[in-house]
BAFI-3210 file (N, C-alpha, C; in Angstrom, 3 decimals, decimal comma, padded with zeros to 6 digits):
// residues 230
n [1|2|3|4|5|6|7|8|9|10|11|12|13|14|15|16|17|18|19|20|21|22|23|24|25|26|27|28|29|30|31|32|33|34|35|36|37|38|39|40|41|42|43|44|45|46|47|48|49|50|51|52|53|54|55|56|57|58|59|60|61|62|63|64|65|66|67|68|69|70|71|72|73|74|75|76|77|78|79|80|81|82|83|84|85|86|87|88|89|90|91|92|93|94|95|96|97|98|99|100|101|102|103|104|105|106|107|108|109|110|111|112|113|114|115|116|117|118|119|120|121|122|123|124|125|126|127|128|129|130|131|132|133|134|135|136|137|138|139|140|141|142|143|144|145|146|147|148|149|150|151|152|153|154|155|156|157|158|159|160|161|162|163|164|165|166|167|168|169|170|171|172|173|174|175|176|177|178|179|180|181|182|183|184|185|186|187|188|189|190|191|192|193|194|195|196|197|198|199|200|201|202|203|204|205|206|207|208|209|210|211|212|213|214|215|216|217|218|219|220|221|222|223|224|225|226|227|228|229|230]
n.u [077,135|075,298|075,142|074,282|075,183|073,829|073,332|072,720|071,662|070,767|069,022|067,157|065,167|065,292|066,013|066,683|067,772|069,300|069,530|069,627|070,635|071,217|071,615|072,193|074,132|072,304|069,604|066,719|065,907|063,087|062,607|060,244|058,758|057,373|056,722|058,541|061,367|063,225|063,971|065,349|067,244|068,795|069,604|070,777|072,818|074,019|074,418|076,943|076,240|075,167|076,684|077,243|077,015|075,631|077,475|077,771|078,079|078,346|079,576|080,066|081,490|083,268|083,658|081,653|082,290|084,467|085,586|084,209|084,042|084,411|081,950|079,868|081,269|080,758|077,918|074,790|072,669|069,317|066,715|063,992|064,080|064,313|066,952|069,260|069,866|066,896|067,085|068,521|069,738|068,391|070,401|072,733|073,242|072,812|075,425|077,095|077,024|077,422|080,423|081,447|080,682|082,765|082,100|081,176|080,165|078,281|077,333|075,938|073,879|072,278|071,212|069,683|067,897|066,665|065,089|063,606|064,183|065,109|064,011|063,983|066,082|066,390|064,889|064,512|065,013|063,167|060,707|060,241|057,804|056,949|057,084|059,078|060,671|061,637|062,546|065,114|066,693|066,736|067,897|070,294|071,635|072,506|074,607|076,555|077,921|077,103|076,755|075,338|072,490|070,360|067,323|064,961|061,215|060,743|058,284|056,219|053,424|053,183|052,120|050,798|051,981|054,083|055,441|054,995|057,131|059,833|059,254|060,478|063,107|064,071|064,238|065,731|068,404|068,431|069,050|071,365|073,230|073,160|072,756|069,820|068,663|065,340|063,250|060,591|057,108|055,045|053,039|051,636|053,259|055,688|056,027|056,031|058,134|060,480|062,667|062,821|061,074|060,738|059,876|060,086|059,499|058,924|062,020|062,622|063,636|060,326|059,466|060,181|059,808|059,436|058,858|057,572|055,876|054,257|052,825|050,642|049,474|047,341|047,556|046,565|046,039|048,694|049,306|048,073|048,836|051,657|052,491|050,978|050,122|049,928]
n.v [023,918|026,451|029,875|032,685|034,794|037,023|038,993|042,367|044,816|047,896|050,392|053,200|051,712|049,479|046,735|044,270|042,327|041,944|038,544|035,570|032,433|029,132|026,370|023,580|020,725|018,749|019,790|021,462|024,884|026,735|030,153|032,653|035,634|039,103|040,468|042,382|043,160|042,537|040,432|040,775|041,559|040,067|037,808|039,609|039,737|037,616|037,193|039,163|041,489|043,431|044,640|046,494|045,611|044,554|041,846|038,322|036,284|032,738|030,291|027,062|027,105|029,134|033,049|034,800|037,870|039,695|037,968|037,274|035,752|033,211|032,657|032,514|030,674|028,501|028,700|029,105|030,820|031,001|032,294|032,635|035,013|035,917|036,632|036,099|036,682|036,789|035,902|033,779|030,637|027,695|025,821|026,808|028,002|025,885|024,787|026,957|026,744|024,336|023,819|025,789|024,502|022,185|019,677|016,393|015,623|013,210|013,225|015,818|015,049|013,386|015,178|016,308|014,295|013,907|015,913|016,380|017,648|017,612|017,862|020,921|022,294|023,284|025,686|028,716|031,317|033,101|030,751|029,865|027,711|028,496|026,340|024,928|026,352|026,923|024,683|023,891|026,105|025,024|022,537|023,806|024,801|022,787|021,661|022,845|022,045|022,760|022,266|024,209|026,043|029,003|029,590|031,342|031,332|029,507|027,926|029,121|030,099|027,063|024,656|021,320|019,128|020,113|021,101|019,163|017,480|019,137|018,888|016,548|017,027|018,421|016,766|014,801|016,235|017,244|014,887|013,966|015,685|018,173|021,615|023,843|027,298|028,066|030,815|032,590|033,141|031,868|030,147|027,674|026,243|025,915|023,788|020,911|021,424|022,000|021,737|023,013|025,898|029,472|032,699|036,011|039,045|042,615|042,477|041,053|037,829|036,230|033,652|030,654|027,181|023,717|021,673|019,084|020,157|022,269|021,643|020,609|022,464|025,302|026,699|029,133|031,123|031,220|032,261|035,487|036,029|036,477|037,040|038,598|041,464|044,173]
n.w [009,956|011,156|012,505|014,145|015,945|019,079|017,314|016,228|014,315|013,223|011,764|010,981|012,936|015,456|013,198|013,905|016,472|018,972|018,235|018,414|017,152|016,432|014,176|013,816|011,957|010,080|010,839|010,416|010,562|011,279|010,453|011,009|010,235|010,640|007,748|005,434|005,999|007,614|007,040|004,219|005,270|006,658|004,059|002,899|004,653|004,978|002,085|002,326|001,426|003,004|005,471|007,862|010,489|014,180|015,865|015,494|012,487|012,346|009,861|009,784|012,059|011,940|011,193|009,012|008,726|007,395|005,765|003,406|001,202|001,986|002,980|001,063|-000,433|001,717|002,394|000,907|-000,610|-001,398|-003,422|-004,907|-006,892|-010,386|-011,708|-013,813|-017,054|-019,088|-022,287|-021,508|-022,528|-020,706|-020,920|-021,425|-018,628|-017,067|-017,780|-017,454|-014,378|-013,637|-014,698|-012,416|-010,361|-010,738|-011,371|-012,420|-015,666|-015,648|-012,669|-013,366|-014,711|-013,325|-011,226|-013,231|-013,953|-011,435|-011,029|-012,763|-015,436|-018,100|-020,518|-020,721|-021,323|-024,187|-023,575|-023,202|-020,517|-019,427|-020,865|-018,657|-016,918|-013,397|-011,934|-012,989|-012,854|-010,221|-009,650|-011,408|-010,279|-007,580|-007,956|-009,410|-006,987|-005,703|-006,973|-005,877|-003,632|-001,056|002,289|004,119|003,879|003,064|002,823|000,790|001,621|-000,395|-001,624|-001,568|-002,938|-004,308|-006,380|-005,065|-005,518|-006,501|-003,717|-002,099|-002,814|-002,658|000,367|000,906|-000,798|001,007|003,237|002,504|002,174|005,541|006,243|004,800|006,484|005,956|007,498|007,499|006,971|006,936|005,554|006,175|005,972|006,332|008,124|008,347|006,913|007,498|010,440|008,816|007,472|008,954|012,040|014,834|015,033|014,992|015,772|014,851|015,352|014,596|014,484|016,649|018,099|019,380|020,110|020,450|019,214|018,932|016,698|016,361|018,708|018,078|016,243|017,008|018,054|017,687|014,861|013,905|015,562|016,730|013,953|013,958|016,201|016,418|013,928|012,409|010,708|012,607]
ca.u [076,468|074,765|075,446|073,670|075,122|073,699|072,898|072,002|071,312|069,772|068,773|066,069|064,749|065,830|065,498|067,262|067,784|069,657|069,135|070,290|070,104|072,706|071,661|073,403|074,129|070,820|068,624|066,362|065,266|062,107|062,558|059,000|058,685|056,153|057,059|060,063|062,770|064,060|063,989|065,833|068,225|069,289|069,980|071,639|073,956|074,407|075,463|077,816|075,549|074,986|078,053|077,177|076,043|076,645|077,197|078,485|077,308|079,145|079,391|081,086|082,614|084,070|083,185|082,066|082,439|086,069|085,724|082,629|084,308|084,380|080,325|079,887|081,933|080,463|076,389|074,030|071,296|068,223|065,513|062,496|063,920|064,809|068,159|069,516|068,986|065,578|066,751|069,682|069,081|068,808|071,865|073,635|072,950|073,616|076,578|077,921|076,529|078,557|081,917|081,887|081,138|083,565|081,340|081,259|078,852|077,177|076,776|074,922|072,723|071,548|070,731|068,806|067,288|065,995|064,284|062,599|064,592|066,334|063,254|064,085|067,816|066,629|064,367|064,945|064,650|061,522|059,677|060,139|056,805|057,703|057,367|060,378|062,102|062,364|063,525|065,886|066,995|067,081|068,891|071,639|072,348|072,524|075,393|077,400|078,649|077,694|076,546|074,658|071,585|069,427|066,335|063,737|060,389|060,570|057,472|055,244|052,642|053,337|051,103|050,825|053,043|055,858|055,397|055,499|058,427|060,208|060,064|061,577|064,385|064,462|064,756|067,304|069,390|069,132|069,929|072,898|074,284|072,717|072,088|068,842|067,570|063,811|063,014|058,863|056,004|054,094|053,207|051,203|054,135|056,753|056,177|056,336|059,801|061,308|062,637|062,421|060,711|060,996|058,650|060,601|058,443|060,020|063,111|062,922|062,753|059,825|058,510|060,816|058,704|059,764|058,189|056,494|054,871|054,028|051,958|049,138|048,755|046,764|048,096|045,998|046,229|049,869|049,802|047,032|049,664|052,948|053,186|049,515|050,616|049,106]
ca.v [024,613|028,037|030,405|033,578|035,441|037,963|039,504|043,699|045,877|048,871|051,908|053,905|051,720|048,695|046,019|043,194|043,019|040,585|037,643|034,051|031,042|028,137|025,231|021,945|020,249|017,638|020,577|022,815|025,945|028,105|031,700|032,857|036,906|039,259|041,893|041,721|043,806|041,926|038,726|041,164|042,141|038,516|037,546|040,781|039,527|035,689|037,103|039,897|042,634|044,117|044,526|047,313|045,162|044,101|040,586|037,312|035,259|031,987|029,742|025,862|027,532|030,854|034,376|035,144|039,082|040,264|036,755|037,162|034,942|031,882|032,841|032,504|028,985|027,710|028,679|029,454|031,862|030,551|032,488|032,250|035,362|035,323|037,397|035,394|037,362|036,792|035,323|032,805|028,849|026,639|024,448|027,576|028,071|024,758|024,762|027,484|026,428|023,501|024,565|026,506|023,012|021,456|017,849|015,500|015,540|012,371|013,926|016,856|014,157|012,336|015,750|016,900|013,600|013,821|017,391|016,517|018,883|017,032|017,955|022,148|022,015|024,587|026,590|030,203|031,202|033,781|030,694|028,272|027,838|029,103|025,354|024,201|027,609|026,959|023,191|024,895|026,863|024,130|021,576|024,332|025,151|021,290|021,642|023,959|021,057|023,527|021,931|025,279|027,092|030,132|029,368|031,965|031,082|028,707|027,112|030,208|029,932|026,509|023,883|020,868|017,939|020,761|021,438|017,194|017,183|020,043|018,438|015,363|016,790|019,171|015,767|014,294|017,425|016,855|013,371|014,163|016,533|019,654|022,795|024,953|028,033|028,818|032,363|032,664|034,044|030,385|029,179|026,090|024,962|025,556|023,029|020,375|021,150|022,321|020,868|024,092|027,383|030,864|033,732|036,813|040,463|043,442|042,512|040,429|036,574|036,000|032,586|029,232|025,559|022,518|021,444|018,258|020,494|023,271|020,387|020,031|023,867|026,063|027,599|030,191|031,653|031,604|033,532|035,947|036,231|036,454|037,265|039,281|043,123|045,161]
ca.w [011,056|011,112|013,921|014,612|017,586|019,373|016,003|016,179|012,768|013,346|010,551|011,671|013,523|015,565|012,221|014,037|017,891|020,147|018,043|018,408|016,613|016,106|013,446|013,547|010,843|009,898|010,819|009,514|010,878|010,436|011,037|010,735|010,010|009,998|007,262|004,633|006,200|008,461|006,048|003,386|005,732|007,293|003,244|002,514|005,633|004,457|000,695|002,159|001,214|004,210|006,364|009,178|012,209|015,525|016,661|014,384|011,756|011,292|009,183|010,120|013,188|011,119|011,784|007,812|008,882|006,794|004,818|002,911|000,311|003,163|003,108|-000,377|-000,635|002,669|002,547|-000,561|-000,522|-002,450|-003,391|-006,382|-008,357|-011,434|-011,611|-015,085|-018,325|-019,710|-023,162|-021,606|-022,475|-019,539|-021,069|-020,954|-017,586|-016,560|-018,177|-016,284|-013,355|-013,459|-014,383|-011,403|-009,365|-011,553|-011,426|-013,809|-016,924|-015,220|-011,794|-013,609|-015,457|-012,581|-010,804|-013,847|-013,980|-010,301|-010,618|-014,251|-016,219|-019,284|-021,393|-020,800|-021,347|-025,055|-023,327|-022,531|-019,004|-019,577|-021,373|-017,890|-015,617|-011,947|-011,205|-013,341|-012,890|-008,905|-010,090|-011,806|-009,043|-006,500|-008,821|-009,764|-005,880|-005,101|-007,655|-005,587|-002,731|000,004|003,953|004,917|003,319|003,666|001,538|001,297|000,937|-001,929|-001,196|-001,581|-004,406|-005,678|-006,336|-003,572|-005,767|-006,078|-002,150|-001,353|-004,053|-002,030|001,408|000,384|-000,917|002,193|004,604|002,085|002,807|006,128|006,095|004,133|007,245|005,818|007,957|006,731|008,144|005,875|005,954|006,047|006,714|006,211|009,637|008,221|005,893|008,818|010,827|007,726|007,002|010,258|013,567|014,898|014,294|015,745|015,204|014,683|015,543|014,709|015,141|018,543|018,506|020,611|020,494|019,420|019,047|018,205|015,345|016,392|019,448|017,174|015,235|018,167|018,376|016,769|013,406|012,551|016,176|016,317|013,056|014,718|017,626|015,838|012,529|011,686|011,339|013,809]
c.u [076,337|074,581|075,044|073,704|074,582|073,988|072,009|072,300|070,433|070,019|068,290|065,507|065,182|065,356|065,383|067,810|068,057|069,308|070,391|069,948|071,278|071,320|071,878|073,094|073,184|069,856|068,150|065,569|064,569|062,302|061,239|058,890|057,791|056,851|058,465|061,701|063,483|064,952|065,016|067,212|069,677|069,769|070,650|073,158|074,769|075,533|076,247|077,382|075,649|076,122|078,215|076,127|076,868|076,700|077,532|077,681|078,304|078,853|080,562|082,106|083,156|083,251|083,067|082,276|084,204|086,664|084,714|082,873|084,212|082,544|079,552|080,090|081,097|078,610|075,799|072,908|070,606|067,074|064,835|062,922|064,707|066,004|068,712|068,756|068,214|066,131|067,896|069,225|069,370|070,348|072,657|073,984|073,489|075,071|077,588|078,053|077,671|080,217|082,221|081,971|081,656|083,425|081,307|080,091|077,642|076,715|075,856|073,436|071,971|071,167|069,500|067,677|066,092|065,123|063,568|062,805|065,552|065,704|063,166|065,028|067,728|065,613|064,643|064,490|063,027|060,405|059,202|058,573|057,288|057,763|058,729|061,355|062,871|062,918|064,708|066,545|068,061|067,960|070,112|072,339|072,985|074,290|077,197|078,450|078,371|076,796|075,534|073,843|070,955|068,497|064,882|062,790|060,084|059,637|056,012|054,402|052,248|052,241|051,397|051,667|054,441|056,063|056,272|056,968|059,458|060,613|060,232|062,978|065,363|065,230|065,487|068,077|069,425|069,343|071,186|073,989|074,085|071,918|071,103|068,376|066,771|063,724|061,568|058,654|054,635|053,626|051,870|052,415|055,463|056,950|056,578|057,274|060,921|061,033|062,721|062,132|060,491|060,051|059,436|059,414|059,332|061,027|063,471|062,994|061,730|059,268|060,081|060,386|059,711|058,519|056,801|055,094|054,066|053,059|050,230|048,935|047,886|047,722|048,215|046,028|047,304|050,520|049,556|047,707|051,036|053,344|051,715|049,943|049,579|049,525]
c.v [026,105|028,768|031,928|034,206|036,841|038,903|041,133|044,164|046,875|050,200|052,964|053,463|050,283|046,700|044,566|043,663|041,590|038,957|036,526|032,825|029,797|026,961|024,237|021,326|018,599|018,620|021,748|023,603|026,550|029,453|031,997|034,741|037,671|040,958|041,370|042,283|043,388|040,295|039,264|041,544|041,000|037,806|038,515|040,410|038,410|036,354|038,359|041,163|043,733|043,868|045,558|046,306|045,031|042,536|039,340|036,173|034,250|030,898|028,184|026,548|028,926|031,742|034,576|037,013|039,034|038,995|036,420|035,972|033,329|031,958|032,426|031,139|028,225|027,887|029,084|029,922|031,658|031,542|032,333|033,341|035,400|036,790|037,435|036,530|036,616|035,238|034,036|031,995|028,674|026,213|025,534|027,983|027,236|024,659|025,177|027,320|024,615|023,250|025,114|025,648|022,121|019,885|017,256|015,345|014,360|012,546|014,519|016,127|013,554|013,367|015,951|015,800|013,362|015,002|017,277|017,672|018,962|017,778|019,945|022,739|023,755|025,334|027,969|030,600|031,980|032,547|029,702|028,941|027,917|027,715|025,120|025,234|027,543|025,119|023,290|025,048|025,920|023,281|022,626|024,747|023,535|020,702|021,793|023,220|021,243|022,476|022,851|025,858|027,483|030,293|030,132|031,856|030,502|028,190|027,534|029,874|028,619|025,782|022,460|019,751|019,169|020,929|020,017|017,192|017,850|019,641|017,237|015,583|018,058|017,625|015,035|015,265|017,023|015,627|013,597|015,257|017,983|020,706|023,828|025,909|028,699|029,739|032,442|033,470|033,215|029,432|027,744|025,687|024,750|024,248|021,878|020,097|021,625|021,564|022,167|025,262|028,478|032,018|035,102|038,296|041,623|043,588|041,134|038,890|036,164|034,674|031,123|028,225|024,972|022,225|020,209|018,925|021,270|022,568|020,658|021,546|024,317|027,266|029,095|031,017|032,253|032,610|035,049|036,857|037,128|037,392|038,356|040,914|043,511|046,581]
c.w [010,731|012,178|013,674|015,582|018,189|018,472|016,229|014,695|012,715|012,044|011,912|013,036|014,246|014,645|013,045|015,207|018,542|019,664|017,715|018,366|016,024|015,339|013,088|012,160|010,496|010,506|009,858|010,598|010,300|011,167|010,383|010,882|009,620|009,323|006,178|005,275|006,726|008,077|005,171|003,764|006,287|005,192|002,759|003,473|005,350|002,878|000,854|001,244|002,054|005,430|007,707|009,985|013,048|015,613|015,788|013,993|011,421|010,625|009,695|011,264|012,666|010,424|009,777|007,670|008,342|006,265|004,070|001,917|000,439|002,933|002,128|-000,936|000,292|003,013|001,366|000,229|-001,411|-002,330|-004,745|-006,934|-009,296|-012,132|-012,859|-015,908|-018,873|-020,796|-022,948|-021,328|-021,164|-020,062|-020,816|-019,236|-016,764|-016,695|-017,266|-014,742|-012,589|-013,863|-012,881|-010,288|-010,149|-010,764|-013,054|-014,562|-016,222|-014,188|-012,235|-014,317|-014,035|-011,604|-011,694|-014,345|-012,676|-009,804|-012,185|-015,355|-017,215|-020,173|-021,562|-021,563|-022,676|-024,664|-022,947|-021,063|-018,943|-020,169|-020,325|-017,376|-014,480|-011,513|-011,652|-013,165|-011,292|-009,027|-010,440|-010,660|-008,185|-007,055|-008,630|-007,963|-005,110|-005,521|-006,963|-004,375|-001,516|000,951|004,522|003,637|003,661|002,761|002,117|000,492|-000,636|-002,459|-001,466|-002,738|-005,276|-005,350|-005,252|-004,286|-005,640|-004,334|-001,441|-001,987|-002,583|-000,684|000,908|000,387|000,746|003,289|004,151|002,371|004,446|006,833|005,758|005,475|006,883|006,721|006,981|007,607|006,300|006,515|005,457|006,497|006,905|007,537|009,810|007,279|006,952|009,591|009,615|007,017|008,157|011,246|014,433|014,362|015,236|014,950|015,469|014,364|015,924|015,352|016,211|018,096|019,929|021,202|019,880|019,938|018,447|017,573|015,801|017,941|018,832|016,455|016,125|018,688|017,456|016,055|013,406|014,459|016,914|015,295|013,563|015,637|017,634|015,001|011,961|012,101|011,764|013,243]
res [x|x|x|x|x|x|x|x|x|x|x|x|x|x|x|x|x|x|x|x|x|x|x|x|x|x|x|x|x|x|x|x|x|x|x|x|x|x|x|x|x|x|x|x|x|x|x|x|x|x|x|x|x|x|x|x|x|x|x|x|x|x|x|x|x|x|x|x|x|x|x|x|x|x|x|x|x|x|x|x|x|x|x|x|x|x|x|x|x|x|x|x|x|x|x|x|x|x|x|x|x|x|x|x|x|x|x|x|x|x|x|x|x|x|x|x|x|x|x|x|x|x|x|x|x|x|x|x|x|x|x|x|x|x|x|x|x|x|x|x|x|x|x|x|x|x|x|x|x|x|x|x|x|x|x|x|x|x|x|x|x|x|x|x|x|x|x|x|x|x|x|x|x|x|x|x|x|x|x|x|x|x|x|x|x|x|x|x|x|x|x|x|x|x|x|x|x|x|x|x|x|x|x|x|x|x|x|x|x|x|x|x|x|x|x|x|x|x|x|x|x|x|x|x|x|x|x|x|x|x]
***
């Protein structure tokens, strides 16, 4: 479960304001955002980046504020970039990647069998295509055991079999008991992988849909409404 309480973060200007959102575990949430700061700021908070706010983020029932390490073990922060030095193999990668979820050699096979990524293993990370590099990605966090994720915009750019691919393994997650909150700005791919979605405007949540009502609206006037800077 993913818990969002009465959530303030203010700089300059008020970034993040009275917000609340709880997650159960077999859901996914869309947070829908118009602008990056507020998106940058909510993953700066998840990986214990950002530590001046008001109001509590938890994680399975526990406050991860003065346990960032509980935050870390208990949710994963996914996004598309590419952090990894340039010239390090996949296998290396993997490698480490699984030590750290100390699984068994045939676990890691039958992940890397289910994301199409035996045939990379001596590639260098600069020579992947962004399709197999967010395969990649998604495989190595799948690794990690965790219940809770904060996956931003993964979805952005790709082509429409990685997209279908993508929710699949989104509604096996939550089949499996997995809490998601997606961090967008996509308000045709939202619905598609969320049971609810929320439209977040500087700062405020102002709108939250259920997904299958959200279906029989209009899209592109919701964006228009929502998310289109003014």
């Amino acid at each position: 479960m993913i818990q969002i309480l009465d959530l303030h973060l203010k700089k300059r200007i008020p970034e993040i304001s009275s917000l609340n959102i709880q997650i159960e575990a077999g859901e996914c949430y869309v947070l829908l955002s118009s602008g990056e700061t507020a998106v940058n700021h909510l993953i700066n908070i998840f990986s214990g980046l950002e530590r001046d706010f008001k109001g509590a983020v938890k994680i399975d029932g526990r406050d991860i504020r003065g346990n960032w390490k509980l935050g870390r073990e208990k949710a994963v922060c996914l996004s598309c970039d590419r952090e990894w030095p340039p010239d390090m193999r996949v296998r290396n990668l993997i490698a480490f990647s699984r030590e750290r979820a100390e699984i068994s050699a045939e676990e890691l096979e039958e992940i890397l069998i289910k994301f199409n990524l035996e045939n990379h293993a001596d590639k260098r990370l600069h020579e992947l295509e962004e399709v197999d590099w967010r395969n990649i990605l998604f495989a190595l966090v799948l690794l990690k055991g965790c219940k809770n994720y904060i996956i931003r915009d993964f979805a952005r750019g790709m082509p429409l079999d990685f997209n279908l691919e993508f929710k699949k393994h989104i509604q096996q997650m939550k089949q499996s008991g997995f809490s998601i909150l997606y961090l967008s700005d996509d308000v045709f791919f939202a619905p598609e992988i969320g049971d609810r979605v929320g439209f977040l405007r500087k700062g405020k949540l102002l709108l939250e849909l259920k997904a299958a009502r959200m279906k029989k609206m209009s899209l592109r006037e919701l964006y228009f409404q929502f998310l289109a800077e003014k």
